[in-house]
C-alpha positions as CSV (number, residue, x, y, z in Angstrom):
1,X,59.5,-1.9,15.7
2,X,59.4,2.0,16.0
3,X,56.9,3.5,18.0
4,X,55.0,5.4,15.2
5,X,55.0,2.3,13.2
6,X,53.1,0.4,16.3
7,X,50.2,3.4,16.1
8,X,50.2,3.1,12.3
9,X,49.3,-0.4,12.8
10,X,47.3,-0.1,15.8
11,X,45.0,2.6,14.2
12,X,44.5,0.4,10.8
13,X,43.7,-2.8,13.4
14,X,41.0,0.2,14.8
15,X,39.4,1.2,11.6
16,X,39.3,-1.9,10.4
17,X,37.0,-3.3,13.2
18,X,35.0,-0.4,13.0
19,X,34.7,-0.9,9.7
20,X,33.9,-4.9,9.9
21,X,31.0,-3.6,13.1
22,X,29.7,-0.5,10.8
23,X,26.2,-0.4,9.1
24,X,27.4,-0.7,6.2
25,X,29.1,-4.0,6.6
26,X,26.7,-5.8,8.4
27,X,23.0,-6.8,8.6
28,X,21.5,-4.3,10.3
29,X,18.5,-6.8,11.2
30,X,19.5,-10.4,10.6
31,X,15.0,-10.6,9.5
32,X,12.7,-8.1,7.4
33,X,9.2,-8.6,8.3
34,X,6.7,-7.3,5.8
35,X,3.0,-7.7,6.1
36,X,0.6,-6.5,3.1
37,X,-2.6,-6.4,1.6
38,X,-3.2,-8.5,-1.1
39,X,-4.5,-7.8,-4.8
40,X,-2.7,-5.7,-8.1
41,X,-2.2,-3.1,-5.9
42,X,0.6,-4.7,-4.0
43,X,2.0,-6.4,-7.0
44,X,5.3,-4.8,-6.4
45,X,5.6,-6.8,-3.1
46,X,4.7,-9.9,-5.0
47,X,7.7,-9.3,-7.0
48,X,10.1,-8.5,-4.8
49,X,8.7,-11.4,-2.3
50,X,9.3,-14.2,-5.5
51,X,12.5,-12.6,-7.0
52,X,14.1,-12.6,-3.5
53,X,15.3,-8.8,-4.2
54,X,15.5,-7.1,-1.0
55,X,18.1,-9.8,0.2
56,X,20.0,-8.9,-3.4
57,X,19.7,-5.6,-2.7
58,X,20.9,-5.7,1.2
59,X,23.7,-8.1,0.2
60,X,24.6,-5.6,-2.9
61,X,25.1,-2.6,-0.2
62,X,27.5,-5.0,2.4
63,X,24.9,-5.6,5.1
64,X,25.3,-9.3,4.6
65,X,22.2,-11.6,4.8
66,X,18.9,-11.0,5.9
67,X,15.9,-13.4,5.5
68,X,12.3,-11.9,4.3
69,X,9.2,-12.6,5.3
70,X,5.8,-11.8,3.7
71,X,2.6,-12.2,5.4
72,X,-1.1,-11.1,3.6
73,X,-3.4,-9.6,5.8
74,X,-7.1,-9.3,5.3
75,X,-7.4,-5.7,6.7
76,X,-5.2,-2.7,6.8
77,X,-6.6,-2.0,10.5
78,X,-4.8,-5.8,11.2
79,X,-1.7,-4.7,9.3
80,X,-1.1,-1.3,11.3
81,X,-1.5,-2.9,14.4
82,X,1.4,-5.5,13.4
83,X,4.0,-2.6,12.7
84,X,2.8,-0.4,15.7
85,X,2.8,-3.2,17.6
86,X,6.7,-4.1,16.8
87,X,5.3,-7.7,14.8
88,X,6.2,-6.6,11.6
89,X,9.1,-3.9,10.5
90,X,7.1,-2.7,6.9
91,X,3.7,-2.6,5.8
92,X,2.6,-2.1,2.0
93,X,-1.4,-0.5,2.4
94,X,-3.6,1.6,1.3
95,X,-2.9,5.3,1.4
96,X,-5.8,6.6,3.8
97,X,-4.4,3.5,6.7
98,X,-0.9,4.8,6.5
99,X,-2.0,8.4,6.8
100,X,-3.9,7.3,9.9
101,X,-0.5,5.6,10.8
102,X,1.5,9.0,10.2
103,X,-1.1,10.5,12.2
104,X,-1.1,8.6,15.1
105,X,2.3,8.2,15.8
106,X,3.6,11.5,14.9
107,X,6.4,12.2,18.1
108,X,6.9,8.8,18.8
109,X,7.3,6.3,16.4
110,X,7.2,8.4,13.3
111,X,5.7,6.3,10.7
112,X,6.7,7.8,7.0
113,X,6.1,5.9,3.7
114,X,9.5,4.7,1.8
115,X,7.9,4.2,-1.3
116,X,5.3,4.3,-3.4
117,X,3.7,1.4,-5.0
118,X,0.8,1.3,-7.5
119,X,-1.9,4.0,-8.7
120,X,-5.3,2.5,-9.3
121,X,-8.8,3.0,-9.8
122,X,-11.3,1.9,-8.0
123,X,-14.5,1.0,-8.1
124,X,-18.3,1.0,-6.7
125,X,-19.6,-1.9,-8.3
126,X,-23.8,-3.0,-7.8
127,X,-26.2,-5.5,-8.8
128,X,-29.8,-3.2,-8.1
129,X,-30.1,-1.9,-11.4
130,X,-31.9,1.2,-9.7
131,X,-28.5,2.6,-8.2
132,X,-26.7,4.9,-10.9
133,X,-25.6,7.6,-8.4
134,X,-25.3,7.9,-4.6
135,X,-28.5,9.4,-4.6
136,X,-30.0,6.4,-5.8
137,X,-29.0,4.3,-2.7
138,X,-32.0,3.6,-0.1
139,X,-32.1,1.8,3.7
140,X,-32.8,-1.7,1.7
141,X,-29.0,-1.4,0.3
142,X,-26.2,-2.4,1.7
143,X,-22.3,-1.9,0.8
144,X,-19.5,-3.7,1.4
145,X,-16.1,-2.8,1.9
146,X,-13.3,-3.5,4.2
147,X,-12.8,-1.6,7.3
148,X,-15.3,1.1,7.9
149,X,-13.9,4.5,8.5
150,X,-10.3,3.9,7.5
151,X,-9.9,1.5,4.6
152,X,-9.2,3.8,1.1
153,X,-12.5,2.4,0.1
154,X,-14.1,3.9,3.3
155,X,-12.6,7.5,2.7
156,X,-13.6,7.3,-0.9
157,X,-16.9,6.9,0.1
158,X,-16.8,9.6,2.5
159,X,-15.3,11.6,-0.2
160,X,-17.8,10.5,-2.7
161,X,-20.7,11.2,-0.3
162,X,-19.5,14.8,0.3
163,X,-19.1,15.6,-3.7
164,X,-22.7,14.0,-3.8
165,X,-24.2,15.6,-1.0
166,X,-22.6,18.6,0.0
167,X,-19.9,19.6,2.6
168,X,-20.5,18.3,5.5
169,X,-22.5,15.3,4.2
170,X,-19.8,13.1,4.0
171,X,-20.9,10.4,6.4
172,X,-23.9,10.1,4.9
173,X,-24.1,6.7,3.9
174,X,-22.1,5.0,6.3
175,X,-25.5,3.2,7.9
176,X,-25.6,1.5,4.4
177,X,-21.7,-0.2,5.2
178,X,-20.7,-3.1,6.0
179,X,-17.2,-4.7,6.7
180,X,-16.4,-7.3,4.4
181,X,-12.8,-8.1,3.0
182,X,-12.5,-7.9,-0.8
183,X,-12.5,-11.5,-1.9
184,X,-15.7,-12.1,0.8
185,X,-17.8,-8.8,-0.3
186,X,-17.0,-10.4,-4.0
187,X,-18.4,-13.6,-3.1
188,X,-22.1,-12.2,-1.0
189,X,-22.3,-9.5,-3.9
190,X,-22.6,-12.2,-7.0
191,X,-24.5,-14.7,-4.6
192,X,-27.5,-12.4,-4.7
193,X,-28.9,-13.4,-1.7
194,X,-28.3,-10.9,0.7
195,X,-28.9,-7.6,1.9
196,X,-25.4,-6.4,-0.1
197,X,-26.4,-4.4,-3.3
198,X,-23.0,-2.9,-4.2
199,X,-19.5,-3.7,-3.0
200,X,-16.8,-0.8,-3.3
201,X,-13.5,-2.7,-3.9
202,X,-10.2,-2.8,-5.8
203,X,-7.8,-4.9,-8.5
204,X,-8.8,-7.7,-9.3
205,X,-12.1,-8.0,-7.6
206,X,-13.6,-5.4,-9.2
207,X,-13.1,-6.4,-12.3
208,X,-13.9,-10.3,-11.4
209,X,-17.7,-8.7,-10.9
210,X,-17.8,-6.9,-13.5
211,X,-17.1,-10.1,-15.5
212,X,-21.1,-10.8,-14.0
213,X,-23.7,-9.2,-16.4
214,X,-25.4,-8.8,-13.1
215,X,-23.2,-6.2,-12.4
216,X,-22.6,-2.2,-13.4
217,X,-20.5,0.5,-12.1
218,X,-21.8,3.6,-10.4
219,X,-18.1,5.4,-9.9
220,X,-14.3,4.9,-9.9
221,X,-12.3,7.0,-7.4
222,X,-10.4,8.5,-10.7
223,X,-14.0,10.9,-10.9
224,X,-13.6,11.4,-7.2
225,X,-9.9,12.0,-6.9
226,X,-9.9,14.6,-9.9
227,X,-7.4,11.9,-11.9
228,X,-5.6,9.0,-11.3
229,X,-4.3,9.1,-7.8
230,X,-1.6,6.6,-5.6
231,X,-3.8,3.5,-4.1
232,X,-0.7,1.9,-1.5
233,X,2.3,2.8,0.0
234,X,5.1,1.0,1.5
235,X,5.5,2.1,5.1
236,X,7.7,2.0,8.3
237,X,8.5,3.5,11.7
238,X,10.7,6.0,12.0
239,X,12.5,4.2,15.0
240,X,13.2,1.4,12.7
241,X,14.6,3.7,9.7
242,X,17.0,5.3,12.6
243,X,18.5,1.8,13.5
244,X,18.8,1.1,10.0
245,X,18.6,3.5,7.5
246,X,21.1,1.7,5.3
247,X,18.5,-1.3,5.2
248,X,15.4,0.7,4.2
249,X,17.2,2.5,1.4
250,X,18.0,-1.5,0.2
251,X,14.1,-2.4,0.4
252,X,13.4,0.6,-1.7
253,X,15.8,-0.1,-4.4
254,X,14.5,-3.3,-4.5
255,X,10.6,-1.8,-4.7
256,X,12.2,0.2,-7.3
257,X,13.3,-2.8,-9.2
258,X,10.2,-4.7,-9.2
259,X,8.3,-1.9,-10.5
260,X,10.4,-1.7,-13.6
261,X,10.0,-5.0,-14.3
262,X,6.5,-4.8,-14.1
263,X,6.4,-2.3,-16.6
264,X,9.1,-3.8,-19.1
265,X,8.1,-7.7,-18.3
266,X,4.2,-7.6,-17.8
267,X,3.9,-11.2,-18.4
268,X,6.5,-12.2,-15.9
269,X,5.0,-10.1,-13.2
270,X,1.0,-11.4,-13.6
271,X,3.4,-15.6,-13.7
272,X,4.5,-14.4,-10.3
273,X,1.6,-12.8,-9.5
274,X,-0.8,-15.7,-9.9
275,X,1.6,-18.4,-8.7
276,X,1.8,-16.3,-5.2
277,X,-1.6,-15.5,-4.5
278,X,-4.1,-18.0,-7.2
279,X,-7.3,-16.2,-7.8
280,X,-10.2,-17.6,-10.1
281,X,-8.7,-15.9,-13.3
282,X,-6.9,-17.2,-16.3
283,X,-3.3,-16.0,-16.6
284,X,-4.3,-13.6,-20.0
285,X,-6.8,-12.2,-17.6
286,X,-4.3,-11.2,-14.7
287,X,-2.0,-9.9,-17.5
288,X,-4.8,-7.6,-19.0
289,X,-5.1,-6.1,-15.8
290,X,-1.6,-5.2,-15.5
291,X,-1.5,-3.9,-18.3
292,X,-5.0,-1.5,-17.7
293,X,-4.4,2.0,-18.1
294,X,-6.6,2.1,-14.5
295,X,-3.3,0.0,-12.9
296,X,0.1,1.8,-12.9
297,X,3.0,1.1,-10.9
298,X,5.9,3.6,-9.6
299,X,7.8,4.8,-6.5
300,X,6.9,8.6,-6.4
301,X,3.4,9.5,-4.9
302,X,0.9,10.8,-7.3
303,X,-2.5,12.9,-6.0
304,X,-1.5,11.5,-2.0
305,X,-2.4,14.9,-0.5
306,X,-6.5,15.0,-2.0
307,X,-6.7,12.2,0.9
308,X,-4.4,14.0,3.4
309,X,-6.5,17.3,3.2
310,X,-9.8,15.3,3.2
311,X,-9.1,13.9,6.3
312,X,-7.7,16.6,7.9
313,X,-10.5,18.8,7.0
314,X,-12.7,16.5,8.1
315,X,-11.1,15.6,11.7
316,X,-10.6,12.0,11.0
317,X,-6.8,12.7,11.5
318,X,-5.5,15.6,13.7
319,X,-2.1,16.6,11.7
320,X,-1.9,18.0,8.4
321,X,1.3,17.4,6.6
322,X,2.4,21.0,4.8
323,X,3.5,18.7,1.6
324,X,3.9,15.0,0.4
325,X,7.2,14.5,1.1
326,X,6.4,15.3,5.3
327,X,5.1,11.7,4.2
328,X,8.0,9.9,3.3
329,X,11.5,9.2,4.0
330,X,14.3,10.6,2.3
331,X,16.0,7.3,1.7
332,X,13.0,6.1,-1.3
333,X,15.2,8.5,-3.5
334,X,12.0,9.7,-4.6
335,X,11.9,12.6,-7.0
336,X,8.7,14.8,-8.6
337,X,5.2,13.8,-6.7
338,X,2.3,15.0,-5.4
């Protein structure tokens, strides 16, 4: 065999092994960790979790086959710790917990949002029929909500507070809280037999007390936030979009997805929905609150920087991104957002 025709086949035996050991045609994890919050708000991650559309989507861009694993967390302090602690590679929460995430780890591991997930309002709910405003809250209230300081319900408190109260003002209720997870602040709210007047929640639980005649709203972050605003995020590190970029833009077409089906198949999404994660509603229930105009679903970031700029100002993070997408990774093929 002539020499040149040796190297012709020697250099196609090359490129094809890089080829067969490239990103691209391979797994780039052989497992996709995800840990989330649970409720509406993460409804897209229900979706994708039931419909198996990540491992459709990684197996669609020749990375082979991954498995995918979902695990609900009570808090969004416990889920930041699993993906800054290396337990979990992605993390769907609330928008003020990944900002603190972004913040913290800016330099090192570089956490940025992929995608978008759900815009939603929500709401301070009470039973003391004397509470119509802030103002009308006194040392013999109490409210719950989860993790003090750094849940979104925490920072639209603070951001409440400060509307209500004045610059500078906008820890003035914080003696009042107290750290309860949604489905637990639910149940000690309706019992009516504790110090907990008012319980600032989110989709469905807010709605579930509502149901109570017992119970009135005093605001929905839509009147703090100026409009509707994005409620969670998808998240991951930086280190782990490096090692596998080709991945991440997979788990965000497969975000993308879900949402759409969502929007075109509402019915489908509250079956999956409710078979995932049961709560004490009928199925027409869980579908009317898909289908509330306070609930929306999509992949580009809508209103994220009134909570960037409110925690800057206030010193609760120490970075200030100069614009939304600082805050998320090119590979969500995100257009317009805010």
């Amino acid at each position: 065999m002539p020499t040149v025709l040796r190297f012709s086949r020697l250099l196609a035996l090359v490129a094809a092994a890089m080829l067969a050991f490239s990103p691209a045609a391979r797994a780039e994890v052989k497992q996709i960790r995800i840990v989330r919050q649970i409720g509406l708000g993460y409804l897209p991650l229900y979706v994708t979790q039931d419909l198996h559309l990540i491992e459709k989507y990684v197996q669609a861009a020749g990375l082979g086959e991954v498995s995918v694993s979902y695990l609900p967390l009570g808090t969004s302090t416990a889920i930041n710790s699993a993906v800054l602690s290396g337990d979990a590679d992605f993390a769907g929460v609330g928008v003020p917990p990944f900002l603190i995430a972004w913040d913290k780890t800016r330099g090192n591991l570089d956490v940025r949002a992929v995608v978008a997930l759900n815009e939603e309002s929500i709401f301070l709910n009470s039973i003391n029929p004397a509470v119509k405003t802030l103002q009308d809250f006194t040392d013999r209230d109490r409210i719950a909500l989860p993790a003090p300081k750094v849940s979104l319900q925490a920072i639209v408190l603070a951001m409440a507070a400060e509307q209500a109260f004045g610059p500078g003002n906008h820890d003035r209720l914080d003696h009042l809280v107290v750290p309860l997870s949604h489905a637990d602040g639910l149940t000690v709210l309706l019992s009516g037999k504790s110090e907990v007047t008012a319980h600032l929640t989110s989709s469905p639980f807010q709605y579930q007390e509502l149901a109570d005649p017992r119970v009135h709203r005093v605001f929905a972050s839509n009147d703090i936030t100026g409009g509707p605003a994005t409620f969670s995020v998808l998240y991951t590190t930086g280190r782990f979009r490096d090692a596998n970029s080709a991945l991440v833009k997979a788990v965000a077409d497969a975000v993308a997805e879900a949402i759409r089906l969502i929007r075109d198949d509402p019915a489908r999404a509250a079956e999956i929905y409710a078979r995932i994660d049961p709560q004490s509603m009928s199925l027409d229930q869980v579908r009317a609150l898909i289908a509330n105009p306070d609930n929306s679903y999509a992949t580009a970031p809508h209103n994220i920087m009134k909570y960037a700029d409110f925690m800057a100002r206030t010193g609760l993070n120490h970075h200030h991104p100069a614009g939304w997408r600082d805050l998320f990774f090119a590979e969500g093929g995100i257009g317009d957002g805010s």
